[in-house]
BAFI-3210 file (N, C-alpha, C; in Angstrom, 3 decimals, decimal comma, padded with zeros to 6 digits):
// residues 114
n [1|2|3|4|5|6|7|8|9|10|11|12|13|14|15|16|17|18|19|20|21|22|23|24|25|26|27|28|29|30|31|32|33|34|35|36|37|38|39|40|41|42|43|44|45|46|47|48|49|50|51|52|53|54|55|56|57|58|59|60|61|62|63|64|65|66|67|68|69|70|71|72|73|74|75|76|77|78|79|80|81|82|83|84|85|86|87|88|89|90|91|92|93|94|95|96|97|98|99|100|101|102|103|104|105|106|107|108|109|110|111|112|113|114]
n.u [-093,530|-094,220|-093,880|-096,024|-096,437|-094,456|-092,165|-091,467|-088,329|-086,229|-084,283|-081,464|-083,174|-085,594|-088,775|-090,342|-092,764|-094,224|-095,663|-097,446|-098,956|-100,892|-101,632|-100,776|-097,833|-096,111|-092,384|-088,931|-085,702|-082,671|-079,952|-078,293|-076,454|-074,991|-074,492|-076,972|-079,725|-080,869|-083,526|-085,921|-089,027|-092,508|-093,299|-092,316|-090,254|-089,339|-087,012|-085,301|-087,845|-088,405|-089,065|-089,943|-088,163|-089,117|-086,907|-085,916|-085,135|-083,924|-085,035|-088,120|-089,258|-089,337|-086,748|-087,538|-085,965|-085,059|-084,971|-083,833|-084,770|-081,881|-081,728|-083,179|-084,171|-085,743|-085,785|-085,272|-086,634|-089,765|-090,306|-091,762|-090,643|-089,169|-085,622|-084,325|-082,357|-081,564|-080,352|-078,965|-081,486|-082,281|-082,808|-085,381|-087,975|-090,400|-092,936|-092,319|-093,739|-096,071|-099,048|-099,617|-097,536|-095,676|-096,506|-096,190|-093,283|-092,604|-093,780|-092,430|-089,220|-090,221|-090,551|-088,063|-085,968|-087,245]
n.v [-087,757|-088,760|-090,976|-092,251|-092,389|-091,987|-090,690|-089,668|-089,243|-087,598|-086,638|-084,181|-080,816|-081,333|-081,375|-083,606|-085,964|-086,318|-087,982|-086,922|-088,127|-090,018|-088,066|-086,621|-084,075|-081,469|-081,197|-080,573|-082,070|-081,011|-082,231|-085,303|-087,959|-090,257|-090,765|-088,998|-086,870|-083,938|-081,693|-079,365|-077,991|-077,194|-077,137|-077,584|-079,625|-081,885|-082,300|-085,364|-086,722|-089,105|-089,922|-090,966|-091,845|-092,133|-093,636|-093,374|-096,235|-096,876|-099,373|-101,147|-101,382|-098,266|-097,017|-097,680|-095,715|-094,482|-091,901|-089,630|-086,486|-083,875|-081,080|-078,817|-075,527|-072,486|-070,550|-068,507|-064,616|-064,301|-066,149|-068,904|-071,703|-074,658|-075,471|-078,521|-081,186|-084,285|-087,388|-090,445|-093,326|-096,313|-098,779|-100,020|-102,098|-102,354|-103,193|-102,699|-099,959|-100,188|-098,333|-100,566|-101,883|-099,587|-098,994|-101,281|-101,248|-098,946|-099,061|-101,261|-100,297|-098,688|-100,543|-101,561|-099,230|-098,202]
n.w [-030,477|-026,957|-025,453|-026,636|-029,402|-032,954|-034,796|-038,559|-039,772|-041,412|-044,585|-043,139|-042,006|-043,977|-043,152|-040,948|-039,525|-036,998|-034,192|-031,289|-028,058|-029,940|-032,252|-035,445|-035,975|-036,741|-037,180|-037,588|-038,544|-037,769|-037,090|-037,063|-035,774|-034,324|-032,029|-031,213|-031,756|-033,622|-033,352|-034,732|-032,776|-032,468|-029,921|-026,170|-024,921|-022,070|-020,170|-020,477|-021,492|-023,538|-027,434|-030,374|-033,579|-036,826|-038,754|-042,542|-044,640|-047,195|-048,529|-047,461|-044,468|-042,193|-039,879|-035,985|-033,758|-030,819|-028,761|-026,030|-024,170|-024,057|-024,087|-024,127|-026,064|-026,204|-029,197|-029,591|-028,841|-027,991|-029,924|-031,690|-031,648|-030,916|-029,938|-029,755|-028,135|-028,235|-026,969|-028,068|-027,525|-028,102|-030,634|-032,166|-033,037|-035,547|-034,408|-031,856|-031,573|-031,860|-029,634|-027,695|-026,987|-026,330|-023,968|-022,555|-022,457|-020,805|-018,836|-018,021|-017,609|-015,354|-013,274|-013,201|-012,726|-010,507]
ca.u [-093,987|-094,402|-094,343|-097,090|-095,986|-093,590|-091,790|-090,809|-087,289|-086,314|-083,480|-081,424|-083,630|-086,650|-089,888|-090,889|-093,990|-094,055|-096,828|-097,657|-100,572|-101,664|-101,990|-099,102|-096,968|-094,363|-091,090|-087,714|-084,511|-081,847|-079,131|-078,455|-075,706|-074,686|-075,148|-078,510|-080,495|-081,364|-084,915|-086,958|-090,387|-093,307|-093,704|-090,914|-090,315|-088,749|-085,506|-085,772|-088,516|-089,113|-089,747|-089,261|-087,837|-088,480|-085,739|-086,323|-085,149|-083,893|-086,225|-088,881|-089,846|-088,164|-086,367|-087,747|-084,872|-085,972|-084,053|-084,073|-084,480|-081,660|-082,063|-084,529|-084,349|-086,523|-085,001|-085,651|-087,440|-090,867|-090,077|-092,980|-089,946|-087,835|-084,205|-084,172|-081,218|-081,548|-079,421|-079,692|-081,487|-082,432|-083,148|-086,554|-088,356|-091,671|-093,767|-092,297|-093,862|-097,899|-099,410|-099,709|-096,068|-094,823|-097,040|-095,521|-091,728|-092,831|-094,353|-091,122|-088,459|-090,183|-090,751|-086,629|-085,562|-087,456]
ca.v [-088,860|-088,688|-092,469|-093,083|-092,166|-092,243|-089,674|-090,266|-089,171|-087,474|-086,168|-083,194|-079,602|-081,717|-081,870|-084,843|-086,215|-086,659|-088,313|-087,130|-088,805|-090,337|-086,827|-086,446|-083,241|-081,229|-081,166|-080,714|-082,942|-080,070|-082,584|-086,418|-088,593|-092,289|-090,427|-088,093|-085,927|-082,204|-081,299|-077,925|-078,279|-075,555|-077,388|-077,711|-080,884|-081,458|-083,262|-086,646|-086,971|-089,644|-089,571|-091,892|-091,096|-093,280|-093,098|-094,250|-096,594|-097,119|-100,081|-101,820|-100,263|-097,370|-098,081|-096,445|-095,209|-093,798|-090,189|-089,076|-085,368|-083,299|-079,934|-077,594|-073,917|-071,547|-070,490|-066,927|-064,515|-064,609|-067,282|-070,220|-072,363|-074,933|-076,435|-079,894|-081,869|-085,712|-088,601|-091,743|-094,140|-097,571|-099,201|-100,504|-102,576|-101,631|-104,016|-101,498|-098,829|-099,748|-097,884|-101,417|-101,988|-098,834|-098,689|-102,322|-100,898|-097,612|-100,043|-102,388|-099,215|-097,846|-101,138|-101,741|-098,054|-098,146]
ca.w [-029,683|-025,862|-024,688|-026,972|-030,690|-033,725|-035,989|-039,711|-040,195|-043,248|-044,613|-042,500|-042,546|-044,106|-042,349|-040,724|-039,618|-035,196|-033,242|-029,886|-027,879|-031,158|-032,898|-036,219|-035,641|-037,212|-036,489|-038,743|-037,975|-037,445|-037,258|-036,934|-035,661|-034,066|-030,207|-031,077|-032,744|-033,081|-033,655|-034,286|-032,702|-031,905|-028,537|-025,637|-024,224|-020,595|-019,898|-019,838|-022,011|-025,038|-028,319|-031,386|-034,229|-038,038|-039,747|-043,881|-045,623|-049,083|-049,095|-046,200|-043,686|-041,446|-038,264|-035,369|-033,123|-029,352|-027,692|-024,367|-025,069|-022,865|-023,719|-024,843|-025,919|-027,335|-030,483|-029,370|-027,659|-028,763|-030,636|-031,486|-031,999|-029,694|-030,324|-028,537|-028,376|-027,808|-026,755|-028,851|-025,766|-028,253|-031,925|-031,551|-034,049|-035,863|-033,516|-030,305|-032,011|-031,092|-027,928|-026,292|-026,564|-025,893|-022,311|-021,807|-022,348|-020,136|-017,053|-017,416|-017,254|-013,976|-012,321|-012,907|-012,119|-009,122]
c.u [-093,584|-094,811|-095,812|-097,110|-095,249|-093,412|-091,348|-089,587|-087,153|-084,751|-082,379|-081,808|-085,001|-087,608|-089,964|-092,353|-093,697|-095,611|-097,143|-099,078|-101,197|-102,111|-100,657|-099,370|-096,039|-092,964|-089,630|-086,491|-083,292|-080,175|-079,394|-077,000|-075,554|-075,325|-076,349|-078,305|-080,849|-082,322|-085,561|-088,437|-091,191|-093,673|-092,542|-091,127|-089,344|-087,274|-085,604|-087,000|-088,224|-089,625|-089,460|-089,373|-088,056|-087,832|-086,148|-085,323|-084,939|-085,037|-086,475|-089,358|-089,232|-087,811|-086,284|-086,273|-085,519|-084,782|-084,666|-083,655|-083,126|-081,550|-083,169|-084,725|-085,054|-085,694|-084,836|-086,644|-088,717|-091,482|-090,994|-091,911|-089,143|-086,701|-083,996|-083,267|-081,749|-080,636|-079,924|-080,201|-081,658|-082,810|-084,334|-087,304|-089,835|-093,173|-093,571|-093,074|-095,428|-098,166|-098,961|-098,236|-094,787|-095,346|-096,458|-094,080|-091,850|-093,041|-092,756|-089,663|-088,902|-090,443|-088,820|-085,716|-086,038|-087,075]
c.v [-088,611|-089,895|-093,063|-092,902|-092,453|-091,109|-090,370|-089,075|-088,695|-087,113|-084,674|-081,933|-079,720|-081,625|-082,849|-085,093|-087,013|-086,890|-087,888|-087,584|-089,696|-089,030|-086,798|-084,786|-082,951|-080,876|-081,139|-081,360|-081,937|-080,894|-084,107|-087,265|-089,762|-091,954|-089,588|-087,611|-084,343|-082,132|-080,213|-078,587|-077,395|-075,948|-077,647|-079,111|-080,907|-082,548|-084,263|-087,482|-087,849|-089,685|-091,055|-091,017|-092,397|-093,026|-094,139|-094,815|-096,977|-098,278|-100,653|-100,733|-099,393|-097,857|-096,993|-096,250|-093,953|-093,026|-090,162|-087,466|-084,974|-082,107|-079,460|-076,318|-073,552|-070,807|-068,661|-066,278|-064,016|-065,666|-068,689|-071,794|-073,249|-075,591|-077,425|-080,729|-083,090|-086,851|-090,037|-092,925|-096,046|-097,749|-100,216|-101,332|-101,922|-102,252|-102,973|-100,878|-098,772|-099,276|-098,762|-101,580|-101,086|-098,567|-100,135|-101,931|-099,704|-098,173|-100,989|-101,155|-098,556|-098,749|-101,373|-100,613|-098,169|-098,908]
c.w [-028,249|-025,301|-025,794|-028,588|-031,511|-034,342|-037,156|-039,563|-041,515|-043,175|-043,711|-042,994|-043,317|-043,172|-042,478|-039,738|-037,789|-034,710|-031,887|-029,368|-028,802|-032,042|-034,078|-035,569|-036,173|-036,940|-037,618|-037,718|-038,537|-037,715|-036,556|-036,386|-034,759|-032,254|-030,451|-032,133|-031,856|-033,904|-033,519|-034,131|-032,252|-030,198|-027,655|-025,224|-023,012|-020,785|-019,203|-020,273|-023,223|-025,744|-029,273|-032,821|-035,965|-038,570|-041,087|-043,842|-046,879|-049,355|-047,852|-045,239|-042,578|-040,326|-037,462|-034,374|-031,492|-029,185|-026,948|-024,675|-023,607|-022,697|-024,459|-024,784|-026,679|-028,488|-030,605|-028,757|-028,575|-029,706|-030,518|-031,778|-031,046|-030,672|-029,044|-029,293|-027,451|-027,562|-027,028|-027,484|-026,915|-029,690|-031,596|-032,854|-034,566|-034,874|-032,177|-030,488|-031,553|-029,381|-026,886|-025,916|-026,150|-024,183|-021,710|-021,020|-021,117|-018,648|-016,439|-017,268|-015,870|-013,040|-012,045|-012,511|-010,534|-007,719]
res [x|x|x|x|x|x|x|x|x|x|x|x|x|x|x|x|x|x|x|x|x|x|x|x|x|x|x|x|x|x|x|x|x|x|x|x|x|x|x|x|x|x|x|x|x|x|x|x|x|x|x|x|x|x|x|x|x|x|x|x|x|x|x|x|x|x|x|x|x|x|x|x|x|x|x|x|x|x|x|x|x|x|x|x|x|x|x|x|x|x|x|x|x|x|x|x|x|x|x|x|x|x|x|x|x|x|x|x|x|x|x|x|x|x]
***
């Protein structure tokens, strides 16, 4: 997800299921904890970028969770692979999660930064 998406969350080393633009995407969850996440993805992302992340569940429905990515390496050289490290930025409900409300949250973050 890129301001306009969601990931499902799985277990650590599972594939999970990432939205960018409105497109799904794969991505594996490398590692998980209370301050971020580590994610393999075939695309890089820049520093400073957002994503969301669903995390399951035992029962209802997942809870999305937003990162601010802050690094990003290629996993090697030649390598179709990145390692992006994220910093936990918010717990968001499943209502955040539509386009309209994520371009609301995106308009109200750069009118109060600015």
């Amino acid at each position: 997800w890129r301001e306009q998406g969601a990931a499902k969350g799985r277990k650590k080393g599972q594939p999970q299921r990432k939205v960018a633009a409105g497109r799904p995407i794969n991505a594996f969850v490398l590692e998980l904890s209370v301050r971020g996440v580590g994610i393999m993805h075939s695309e890089s992302m820049a520093e400073g970028e957002q994503f969301i992340l669903l995390l399951p569940r035992a029962v209802g429905e997942p809870v999305p969770v937003q990162y601010a990515v802050v690094r990003c390496e290629q996993c090697g050289r030649g390598s179709s692979a990145f390692a992006i490290g994220a910093r936990f930025v918010a717990i968001l409900t499943m209502a955040d999660v539509t386009p309209e409300a994520l371009e609301v949250r995106r308009i109200r973050r750069a009118i109060l930064a600015g």
